[in-house]
MMTF fields as JSON, N, C-alpha, C and O atoms, coordinates in Angstrom:
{
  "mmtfVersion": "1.0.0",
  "mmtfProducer": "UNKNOWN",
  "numBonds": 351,
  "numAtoms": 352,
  "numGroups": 88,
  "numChains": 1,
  "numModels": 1,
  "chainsPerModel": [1],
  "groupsPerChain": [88],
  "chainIdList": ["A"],
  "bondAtomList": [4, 2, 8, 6, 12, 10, 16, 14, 20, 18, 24, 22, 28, 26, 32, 30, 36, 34, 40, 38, 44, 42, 48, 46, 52, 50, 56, 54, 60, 58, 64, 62, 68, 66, 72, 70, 76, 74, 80, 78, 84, 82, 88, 86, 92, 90, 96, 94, 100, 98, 104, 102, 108, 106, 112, 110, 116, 114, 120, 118, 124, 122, 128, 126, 132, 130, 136, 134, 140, 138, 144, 142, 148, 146, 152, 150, 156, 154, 160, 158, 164, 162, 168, 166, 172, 170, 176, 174, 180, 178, 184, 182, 188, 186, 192, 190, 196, 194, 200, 198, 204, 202, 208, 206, 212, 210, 216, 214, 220, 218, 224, 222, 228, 226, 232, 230, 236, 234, 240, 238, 244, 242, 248, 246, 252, 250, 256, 254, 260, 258, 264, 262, 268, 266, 272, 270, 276, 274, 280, 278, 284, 282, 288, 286, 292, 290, 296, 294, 300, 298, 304, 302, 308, 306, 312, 310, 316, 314, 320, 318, 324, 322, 328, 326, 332, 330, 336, 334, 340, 338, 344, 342, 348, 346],
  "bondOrderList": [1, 1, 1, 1, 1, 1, 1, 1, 1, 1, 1, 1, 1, 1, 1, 1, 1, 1, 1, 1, 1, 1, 1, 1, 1, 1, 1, 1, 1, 1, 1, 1, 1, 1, 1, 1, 1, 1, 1, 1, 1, 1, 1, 1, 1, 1, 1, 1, 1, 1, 1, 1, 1, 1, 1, 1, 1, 1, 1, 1, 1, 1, 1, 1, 1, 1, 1, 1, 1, 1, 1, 1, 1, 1, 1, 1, 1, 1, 1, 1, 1, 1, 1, 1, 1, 1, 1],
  "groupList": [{"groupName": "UNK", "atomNameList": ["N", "CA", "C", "O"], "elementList": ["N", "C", "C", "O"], "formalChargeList": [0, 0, 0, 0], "bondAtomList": [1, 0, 2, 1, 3, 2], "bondOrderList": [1, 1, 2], "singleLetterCode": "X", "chemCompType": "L-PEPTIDE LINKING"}],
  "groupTypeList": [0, 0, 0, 0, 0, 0, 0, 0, 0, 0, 0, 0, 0, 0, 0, 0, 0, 0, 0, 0, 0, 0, 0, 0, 0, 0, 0, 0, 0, 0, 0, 0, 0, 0, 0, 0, 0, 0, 0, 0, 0, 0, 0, 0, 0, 0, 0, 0, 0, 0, 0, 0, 0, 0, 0, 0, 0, 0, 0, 0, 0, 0, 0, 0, 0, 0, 0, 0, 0, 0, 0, 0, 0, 0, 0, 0, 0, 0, 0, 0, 0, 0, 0, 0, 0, 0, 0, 0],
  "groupIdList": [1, 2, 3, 4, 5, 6, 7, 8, 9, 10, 11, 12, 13, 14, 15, 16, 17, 18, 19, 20, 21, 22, 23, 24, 25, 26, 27, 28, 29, 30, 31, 32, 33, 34, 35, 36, 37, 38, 39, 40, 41, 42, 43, 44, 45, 46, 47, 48, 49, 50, 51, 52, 53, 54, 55, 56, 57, 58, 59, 60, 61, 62, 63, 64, 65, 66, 67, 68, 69, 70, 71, 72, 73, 74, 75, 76, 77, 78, 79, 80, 81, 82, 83, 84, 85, 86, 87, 88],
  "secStructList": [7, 5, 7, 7, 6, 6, 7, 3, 3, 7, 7, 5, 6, 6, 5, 3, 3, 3, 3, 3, 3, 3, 6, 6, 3, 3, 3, 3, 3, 3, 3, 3, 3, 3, 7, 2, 2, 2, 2, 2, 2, 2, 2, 2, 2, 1, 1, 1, 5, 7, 7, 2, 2, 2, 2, 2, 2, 2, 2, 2, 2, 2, 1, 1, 7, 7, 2, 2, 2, 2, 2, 2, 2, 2, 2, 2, 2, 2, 2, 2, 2, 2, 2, 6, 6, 7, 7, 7],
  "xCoordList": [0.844, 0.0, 0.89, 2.113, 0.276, 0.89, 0.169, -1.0, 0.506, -0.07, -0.275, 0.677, -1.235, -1.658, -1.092, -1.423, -0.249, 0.344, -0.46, -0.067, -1.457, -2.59, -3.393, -4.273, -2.792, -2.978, -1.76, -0.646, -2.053, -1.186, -1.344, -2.287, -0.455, -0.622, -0.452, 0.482, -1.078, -1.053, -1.406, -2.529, -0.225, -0.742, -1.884, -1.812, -2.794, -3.786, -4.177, -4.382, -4.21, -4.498, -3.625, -4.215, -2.27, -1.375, -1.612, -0.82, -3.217, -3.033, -2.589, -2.644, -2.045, -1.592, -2.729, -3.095, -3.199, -4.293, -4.036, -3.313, -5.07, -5.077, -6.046, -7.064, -6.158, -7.293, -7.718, -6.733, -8.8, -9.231, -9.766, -10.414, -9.073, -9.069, -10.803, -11.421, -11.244, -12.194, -12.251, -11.281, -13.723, -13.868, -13.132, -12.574, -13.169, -12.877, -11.613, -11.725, -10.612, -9.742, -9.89, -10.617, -9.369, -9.785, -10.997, -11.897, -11.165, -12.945, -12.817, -12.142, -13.087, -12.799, -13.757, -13.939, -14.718, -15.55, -15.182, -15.803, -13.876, -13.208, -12.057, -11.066, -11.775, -10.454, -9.816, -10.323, -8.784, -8.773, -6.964, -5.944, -7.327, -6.709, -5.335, -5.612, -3.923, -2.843, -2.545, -2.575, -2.172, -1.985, -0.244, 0.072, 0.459, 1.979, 2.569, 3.029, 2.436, 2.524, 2.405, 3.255, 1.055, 0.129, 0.658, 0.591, 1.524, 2.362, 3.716, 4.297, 4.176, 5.361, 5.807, 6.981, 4.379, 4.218, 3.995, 4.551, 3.345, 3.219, 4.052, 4.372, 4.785, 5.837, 7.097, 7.689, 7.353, 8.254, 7.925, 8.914, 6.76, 6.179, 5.966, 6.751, 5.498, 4.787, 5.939, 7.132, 5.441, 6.291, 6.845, 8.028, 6.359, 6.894, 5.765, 4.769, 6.13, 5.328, 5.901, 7.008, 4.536, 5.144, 3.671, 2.612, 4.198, 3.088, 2.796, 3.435, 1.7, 1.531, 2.888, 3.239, 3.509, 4.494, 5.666, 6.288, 5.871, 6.724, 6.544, 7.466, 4.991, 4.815, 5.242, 6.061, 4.616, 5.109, 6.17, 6.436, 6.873, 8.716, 8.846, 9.389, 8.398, 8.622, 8.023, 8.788, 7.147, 6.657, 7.52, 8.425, 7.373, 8.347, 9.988, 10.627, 10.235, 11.918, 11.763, 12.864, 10.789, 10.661, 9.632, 9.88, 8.993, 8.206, 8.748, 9.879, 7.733, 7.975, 6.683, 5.653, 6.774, 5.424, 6.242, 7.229, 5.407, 5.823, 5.585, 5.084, 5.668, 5.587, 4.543, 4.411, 2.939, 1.9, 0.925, -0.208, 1.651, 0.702, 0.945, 0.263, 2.109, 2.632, 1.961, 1.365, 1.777, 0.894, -0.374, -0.675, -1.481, -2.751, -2.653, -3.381, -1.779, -1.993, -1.831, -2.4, -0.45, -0.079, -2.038, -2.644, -2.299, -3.24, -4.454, -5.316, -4.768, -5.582, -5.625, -6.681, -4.238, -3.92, -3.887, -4.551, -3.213, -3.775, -5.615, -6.268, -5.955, -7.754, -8.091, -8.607, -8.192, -8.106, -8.044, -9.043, -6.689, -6.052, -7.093, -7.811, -7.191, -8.179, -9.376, -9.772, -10.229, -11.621, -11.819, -12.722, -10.403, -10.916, -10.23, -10.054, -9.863, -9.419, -8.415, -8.233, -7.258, -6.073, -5.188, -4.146, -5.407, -4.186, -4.445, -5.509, -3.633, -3.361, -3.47, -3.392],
  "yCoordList": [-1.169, 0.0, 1.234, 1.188, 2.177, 3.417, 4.148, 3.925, 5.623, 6.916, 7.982, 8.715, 8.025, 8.912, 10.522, 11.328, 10.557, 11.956, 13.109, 14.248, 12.795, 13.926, 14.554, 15.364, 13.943, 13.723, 14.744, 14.645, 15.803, 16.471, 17.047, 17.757, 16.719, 17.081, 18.458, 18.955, 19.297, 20.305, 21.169, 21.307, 21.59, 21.607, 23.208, 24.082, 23.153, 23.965, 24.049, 23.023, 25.17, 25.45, 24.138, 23.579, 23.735, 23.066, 21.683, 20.792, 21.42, 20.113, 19.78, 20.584, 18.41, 17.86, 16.857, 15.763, 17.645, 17.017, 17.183, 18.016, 15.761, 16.045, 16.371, 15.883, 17.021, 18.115, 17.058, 16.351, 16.538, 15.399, 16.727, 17.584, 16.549, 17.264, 17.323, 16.323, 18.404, 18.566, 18.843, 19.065, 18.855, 19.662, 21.141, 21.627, 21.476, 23.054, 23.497, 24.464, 22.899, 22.747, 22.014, 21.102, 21.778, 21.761, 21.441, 22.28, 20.086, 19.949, 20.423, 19.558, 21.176, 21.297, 20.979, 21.356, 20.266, 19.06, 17.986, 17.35, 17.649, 16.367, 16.187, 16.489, 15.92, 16.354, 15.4, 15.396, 14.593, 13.41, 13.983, 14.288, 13.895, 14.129, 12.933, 11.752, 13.324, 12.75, 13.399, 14.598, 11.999, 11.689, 12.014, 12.335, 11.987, 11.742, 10.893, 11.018, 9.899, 8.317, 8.12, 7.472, 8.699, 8.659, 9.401, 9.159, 10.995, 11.718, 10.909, 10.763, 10.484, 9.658, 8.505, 8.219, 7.514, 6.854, 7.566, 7.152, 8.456, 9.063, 9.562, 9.389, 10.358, 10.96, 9.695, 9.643, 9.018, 7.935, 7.327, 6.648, 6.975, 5.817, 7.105, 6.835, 7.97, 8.971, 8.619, 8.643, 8.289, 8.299, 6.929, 6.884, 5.933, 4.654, 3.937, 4.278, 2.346, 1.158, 0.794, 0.88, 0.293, -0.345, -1.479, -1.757, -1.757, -2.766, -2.398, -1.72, -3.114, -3.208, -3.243, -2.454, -4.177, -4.595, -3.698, -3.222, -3.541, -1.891, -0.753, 0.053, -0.46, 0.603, 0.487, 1.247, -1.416, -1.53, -1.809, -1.843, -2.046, -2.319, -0.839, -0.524, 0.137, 1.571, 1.709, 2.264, 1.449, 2.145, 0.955, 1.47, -0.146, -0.728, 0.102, 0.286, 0.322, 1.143, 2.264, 2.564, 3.139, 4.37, 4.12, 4.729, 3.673, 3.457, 2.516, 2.052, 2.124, 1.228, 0.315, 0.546, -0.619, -0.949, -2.483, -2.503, -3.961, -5.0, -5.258, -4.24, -6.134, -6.052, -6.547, -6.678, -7.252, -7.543, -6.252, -6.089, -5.485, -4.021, -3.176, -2.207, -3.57, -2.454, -3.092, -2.284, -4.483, -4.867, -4.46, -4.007, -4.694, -4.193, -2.617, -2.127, -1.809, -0.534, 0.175, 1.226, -0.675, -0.474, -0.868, -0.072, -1.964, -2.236, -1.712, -1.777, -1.032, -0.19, 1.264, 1.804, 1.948, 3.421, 2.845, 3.561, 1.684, 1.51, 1.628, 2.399, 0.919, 0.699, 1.775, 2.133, 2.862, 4.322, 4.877, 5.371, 4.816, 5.738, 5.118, 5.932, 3.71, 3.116, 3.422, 3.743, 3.488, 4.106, 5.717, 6.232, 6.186, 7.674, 7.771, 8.909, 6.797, 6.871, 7.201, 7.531, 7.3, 7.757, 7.39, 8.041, 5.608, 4.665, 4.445, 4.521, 4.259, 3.449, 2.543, 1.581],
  "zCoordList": [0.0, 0.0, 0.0, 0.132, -0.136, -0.629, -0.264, -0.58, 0.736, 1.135, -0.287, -0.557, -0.964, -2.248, -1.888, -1.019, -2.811, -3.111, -3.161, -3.41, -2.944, -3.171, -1.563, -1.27, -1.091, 0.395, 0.901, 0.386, 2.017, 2.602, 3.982, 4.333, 4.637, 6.19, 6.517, 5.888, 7.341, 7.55, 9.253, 9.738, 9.812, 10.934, 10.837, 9.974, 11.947, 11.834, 13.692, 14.34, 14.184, 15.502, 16.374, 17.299, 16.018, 16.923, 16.635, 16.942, 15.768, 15.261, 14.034, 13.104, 13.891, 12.541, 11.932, 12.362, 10.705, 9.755, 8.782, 8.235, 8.183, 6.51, 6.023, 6.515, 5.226, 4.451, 3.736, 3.521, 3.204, 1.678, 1.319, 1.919, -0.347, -1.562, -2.111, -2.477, -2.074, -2.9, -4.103, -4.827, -4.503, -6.557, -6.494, -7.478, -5.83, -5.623, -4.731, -3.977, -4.812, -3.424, -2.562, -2.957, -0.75, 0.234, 0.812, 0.846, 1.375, 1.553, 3.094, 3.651, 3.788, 5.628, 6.05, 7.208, 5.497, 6.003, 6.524, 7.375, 5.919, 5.731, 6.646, 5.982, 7.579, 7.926, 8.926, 10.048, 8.7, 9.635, 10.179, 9.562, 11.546, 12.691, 12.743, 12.535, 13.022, 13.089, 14.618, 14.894, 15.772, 17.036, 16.889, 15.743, 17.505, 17.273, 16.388, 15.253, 17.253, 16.376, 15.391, 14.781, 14.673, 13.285, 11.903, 10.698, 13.188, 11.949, 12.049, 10.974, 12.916, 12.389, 11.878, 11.646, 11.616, 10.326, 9.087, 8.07, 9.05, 7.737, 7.414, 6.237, 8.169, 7.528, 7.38, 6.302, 8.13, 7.606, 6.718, 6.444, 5.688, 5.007, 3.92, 3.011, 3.688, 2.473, 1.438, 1.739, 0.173, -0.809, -0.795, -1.13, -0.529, -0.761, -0.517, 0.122, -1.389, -0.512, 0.837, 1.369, 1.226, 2.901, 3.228, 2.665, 4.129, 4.503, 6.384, 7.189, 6.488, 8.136, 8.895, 9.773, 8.458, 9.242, 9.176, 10.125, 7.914, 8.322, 8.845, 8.968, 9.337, 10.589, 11.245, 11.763, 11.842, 12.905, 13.497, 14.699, 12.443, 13.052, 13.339, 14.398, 12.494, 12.866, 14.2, 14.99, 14.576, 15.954, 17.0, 17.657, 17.148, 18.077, 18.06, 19.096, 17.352, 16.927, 17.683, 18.144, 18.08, 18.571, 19.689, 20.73, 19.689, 21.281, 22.115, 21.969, 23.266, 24.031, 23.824, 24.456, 23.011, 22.743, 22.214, 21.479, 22.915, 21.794, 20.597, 20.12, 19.748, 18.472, 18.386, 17.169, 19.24, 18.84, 18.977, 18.525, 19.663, 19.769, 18.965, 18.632, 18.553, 17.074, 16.102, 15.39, 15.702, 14.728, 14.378, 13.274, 15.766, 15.906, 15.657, 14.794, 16.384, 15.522, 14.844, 14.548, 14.278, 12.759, 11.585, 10.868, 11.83, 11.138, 11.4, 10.523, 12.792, 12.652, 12.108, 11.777, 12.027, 11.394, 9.687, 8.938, 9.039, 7.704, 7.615, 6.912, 8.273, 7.707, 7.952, 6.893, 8.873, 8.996, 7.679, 7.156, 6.988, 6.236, 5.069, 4.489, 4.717, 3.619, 3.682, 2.562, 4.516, 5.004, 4.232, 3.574, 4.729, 4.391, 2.97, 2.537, 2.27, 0.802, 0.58, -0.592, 1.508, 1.586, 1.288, 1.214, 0.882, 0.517, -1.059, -1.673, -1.351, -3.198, -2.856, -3.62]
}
């Protein structure tokens, strides 16, 4: 899977979000919220393939978390990102 180039994070009042692209620009209807964690998968992964499991080696590498909890929320921030149409 792949984070779509069309997709861009933007911080706004101290939070980090992504805008989904409307007909007209910017939909600010739309706007899905990045936790810490969430921007530092994205920003480590944007611009490449990766899979579940390369989040989560990413978040075990930088947290304190084992690798069955990095799995589950590695795979829950993908279905996230797929839900809101965000993945290739």
């Amino acid at each position: 899977m792949k984070i779509s180039e069309k997709f861009k994070v933007r911080e706004m009042a101290g939070e980090h979000v992504v805008i989904m692209p409307g007909r007209c620009g910017a939909d600010m209807t739309r706007i899905l919220a990045l936790n810490e964690s969430s921007l530092y998968l994205w920003e480590s992964l944007r611009g490449r393939d990766f899979t579940t499991g390369d989040a989560a080696a990413l978040l075990t590498g930088r947290y304190d978390v084992d690798g069955a909890t990095a799995q589950r929320d590695a795979e829950a921030w993908a279905a996230k990102l797929a839900e809101c149409g965000v993945l290739e």
